[in-house]
C-alpha positions in Angstrom: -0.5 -5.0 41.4 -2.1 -1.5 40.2 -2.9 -1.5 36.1 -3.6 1.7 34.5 -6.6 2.2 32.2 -4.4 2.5 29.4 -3.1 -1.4 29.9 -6.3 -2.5 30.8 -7.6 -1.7 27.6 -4.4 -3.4 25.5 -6.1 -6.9 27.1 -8.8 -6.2 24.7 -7.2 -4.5 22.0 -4.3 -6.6 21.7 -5.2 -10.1 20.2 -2.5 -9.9 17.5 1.5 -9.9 17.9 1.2 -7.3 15.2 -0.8 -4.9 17.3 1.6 -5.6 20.6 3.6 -2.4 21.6 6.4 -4.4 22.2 6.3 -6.0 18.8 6.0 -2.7 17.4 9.6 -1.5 18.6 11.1 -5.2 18.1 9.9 -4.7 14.3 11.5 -1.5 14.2 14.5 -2.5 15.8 15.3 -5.9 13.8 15.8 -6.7 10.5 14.6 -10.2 10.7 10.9 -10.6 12.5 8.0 -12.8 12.0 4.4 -12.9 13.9 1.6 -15.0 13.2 -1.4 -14.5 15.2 -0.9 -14.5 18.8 2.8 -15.2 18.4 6.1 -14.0 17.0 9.7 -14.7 16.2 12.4 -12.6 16.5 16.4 -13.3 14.9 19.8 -11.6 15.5 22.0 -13.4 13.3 25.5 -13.4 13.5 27.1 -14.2 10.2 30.8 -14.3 11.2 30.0 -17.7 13.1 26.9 -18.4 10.9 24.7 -18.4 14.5 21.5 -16.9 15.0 19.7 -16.7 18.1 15.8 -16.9 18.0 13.1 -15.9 20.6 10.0 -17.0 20.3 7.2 -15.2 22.0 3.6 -14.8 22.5 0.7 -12.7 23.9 -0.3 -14.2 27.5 -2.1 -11.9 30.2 -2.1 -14.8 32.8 0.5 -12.8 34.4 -0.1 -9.4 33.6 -2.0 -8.0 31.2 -0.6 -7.0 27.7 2.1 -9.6 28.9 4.5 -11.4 26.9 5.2 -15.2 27.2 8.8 -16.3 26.0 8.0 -19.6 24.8 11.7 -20.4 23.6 15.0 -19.1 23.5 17.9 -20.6 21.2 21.1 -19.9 19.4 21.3 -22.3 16.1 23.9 -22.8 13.4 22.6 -21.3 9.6 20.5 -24.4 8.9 18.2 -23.6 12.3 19.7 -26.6 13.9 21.1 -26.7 17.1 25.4 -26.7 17.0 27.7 -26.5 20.0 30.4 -24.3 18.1 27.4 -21.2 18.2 26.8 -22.1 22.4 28.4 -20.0 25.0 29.3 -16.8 22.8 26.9 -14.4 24.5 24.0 -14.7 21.7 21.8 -15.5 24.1 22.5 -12.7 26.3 22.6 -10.5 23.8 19.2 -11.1 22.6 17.6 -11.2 26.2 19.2 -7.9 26.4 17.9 -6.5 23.5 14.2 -7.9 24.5 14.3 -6.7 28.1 15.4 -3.1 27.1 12.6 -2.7 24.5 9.9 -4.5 27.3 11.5 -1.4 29.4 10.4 0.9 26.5 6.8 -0.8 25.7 6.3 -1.4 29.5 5.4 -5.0 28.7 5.7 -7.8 31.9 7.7 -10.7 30.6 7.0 -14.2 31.6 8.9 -17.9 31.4 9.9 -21.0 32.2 13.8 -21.9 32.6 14.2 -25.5 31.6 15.9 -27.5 29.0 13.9 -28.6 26.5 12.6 -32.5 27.1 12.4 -33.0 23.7 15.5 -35.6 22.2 17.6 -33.4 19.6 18.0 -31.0 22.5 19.4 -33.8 24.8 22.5 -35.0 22.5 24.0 -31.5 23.4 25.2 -32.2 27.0 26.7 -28.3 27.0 23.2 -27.1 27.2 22.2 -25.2 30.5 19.8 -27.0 33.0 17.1 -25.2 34.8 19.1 -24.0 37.3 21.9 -22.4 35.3 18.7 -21.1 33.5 17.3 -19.6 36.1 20.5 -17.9 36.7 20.8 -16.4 33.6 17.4 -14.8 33.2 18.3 -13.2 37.0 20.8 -11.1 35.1 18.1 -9.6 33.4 15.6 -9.1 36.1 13.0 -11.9 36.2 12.4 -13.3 39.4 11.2 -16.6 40.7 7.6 -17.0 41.0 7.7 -20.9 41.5 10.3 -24.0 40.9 9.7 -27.5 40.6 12.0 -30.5 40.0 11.9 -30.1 36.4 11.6 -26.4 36.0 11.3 -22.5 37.0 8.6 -20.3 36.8 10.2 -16.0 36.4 8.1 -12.8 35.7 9.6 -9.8 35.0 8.0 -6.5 35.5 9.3 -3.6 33.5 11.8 -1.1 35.0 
């Protein structure tokens, strides 16, 4: 893959979510935001079901650089706790939408794993997508398989 000058440069200029181009037009975009360092937060909340669905991300070049790592992606009742009656609404979608049309804007590659979370308050919900169904999903919105595993799948997306 050919990197421009330009993005060779936001490697080193870019240590801060703050500073990211892509944060910059997620800030702008959303009402609710939060970055910490190397990492950030974004919220859509949807009050008429008391849902809110939450993407956490962070700087990574290990892909490409001036990438973006999506370290998690949930949809959670008003008390940030995992409920079945906000699953399965489009939340999800509608936030990977939202994140993939700005990375368009910013030019920013996105990178992630689809699988279910091994923790145990995840594995009570049953309803919750497995890797595969995962994998699936993000499809839709352009990332591609760069490995898979019995546990997990590794996508990248490049911006369009």
């Amino acid at each position: 893959m050919k990197y421009s000058i330009k993005e060779a440069l936001l490697v080193e200029t870019t240590t801060l979510m703050k500073d990211h181009p892509l944060w910059t037009l997620i800030s702008s975009t959303l009402t609710r935001t939060k970055a910490i360092q190397s990492m950030g937060r974004i919220y859509i909340d949807h009050p008429q079901d008391s849902c809110t669905a939450q993407i956490t991300l962070s700087l990574d070049d290990s892909y490409a650089p001036g990438g973006i790592y999506i370290d998690k992606l949930e949809v959670v009742n008003s008390k940030g706790r995992l409920d079945s009656e906000c699953f399965r609404k489009g939340y999800a979608k509608e936030a990977l939408h939202l994140l993939v049309t700005l990375a368009d804007q910013s030019r920013t590659h996105l990178s992630l794993i689809a699988a279910p979370e091994a923790s145990g308050r995840e594995r009570e919900f049953y309803d919750l997508p497995g890797k595969t169904e995962l994998a699936q999903l993000y499809a839709q919105f352009g990332f591609v398989e760069e490995y898979s595993n019995m546990a997990q799948v590794g996508m990248v997306r490049d911006p369009s």
